[in-house]
Each structure stands twice: as C-alpha cells, then as structure tokens.
N, C-alpha and C positions, 0 to 999 in steps of 0.2 A: 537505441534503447527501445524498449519493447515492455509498454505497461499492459499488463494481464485484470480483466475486469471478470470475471466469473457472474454469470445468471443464474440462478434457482430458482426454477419455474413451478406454478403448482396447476397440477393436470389431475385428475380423479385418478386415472390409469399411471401415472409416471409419479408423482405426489412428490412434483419439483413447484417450487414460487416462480409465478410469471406476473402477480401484482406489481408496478414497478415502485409503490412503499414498502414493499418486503426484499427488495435489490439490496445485495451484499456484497460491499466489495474486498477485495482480495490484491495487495499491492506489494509484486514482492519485485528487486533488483539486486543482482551481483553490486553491488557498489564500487568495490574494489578501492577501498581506501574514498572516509565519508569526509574527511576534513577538510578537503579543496571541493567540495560538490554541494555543500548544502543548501547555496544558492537555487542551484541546476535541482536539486532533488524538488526544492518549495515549489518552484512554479511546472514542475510534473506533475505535482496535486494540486495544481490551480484550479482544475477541473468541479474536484472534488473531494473529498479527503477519502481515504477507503477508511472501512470498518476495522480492517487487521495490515498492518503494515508488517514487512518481513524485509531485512536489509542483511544481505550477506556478505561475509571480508568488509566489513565496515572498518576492522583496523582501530579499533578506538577502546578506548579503558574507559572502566567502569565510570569514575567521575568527569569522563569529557562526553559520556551519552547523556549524565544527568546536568551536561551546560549547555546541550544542543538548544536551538535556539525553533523547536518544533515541538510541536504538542503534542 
C-alpha cells in the first residue's frame, strides 16, 4: 500500500506553499472492496487525516458509506 502525500510549496518564482500550516493533503487507494479494511484503512490515517480522501472500487452502496464508521 502506497499513501501519496502531495507538497505545495510557495516560492516568488514557482508560487507553490512550502509553509508546512499551508500542507495539503491528498489520500487516495484502490481499496478494492472497503468492507473488510476499514480497520486497515483508520490506522493508515493514524498519521494524520488528509484534507481530501479519494477511495476507489470501494464496492459499497450509498447507505453503507453513510454507516461508515469514519469521518
């Protein structure tokens, strides 16, 4: 598993965020079916929570994402 953390740094010339209170994070995984992992998935963001979470093949209906037990 392979968590992706994205930097935007701010430079005059490049006019990217390198303040690390302006760090944005970006946390996406193939899930491949979320309902046996959502254990495994919480303590991947034990770290930190990112800003924008992206879960793909999560495999799940509408009212079992709004029972997830994640914020």
């Amino acid at each position: 598993m392979v968590n992706k953390v994205y930097r935007l740094e701010n430079d005059a010339n490049t006019k990217k965020l390198t303040n690390s209170k302006n760090l944005f994070k970006i946390f996406h995984r193939n899930i491949r079916g979320l309902k046996s992992k959502v254990d495994e998935l919480s303590n991947s963001l034990f770290t930190g929570y990112p800003n924008i979470m992206c879960l793909t093949e999560h495999h799940l209906k509408d009212y079992e994402i709004d029972n997830l037990p994640i914020d």
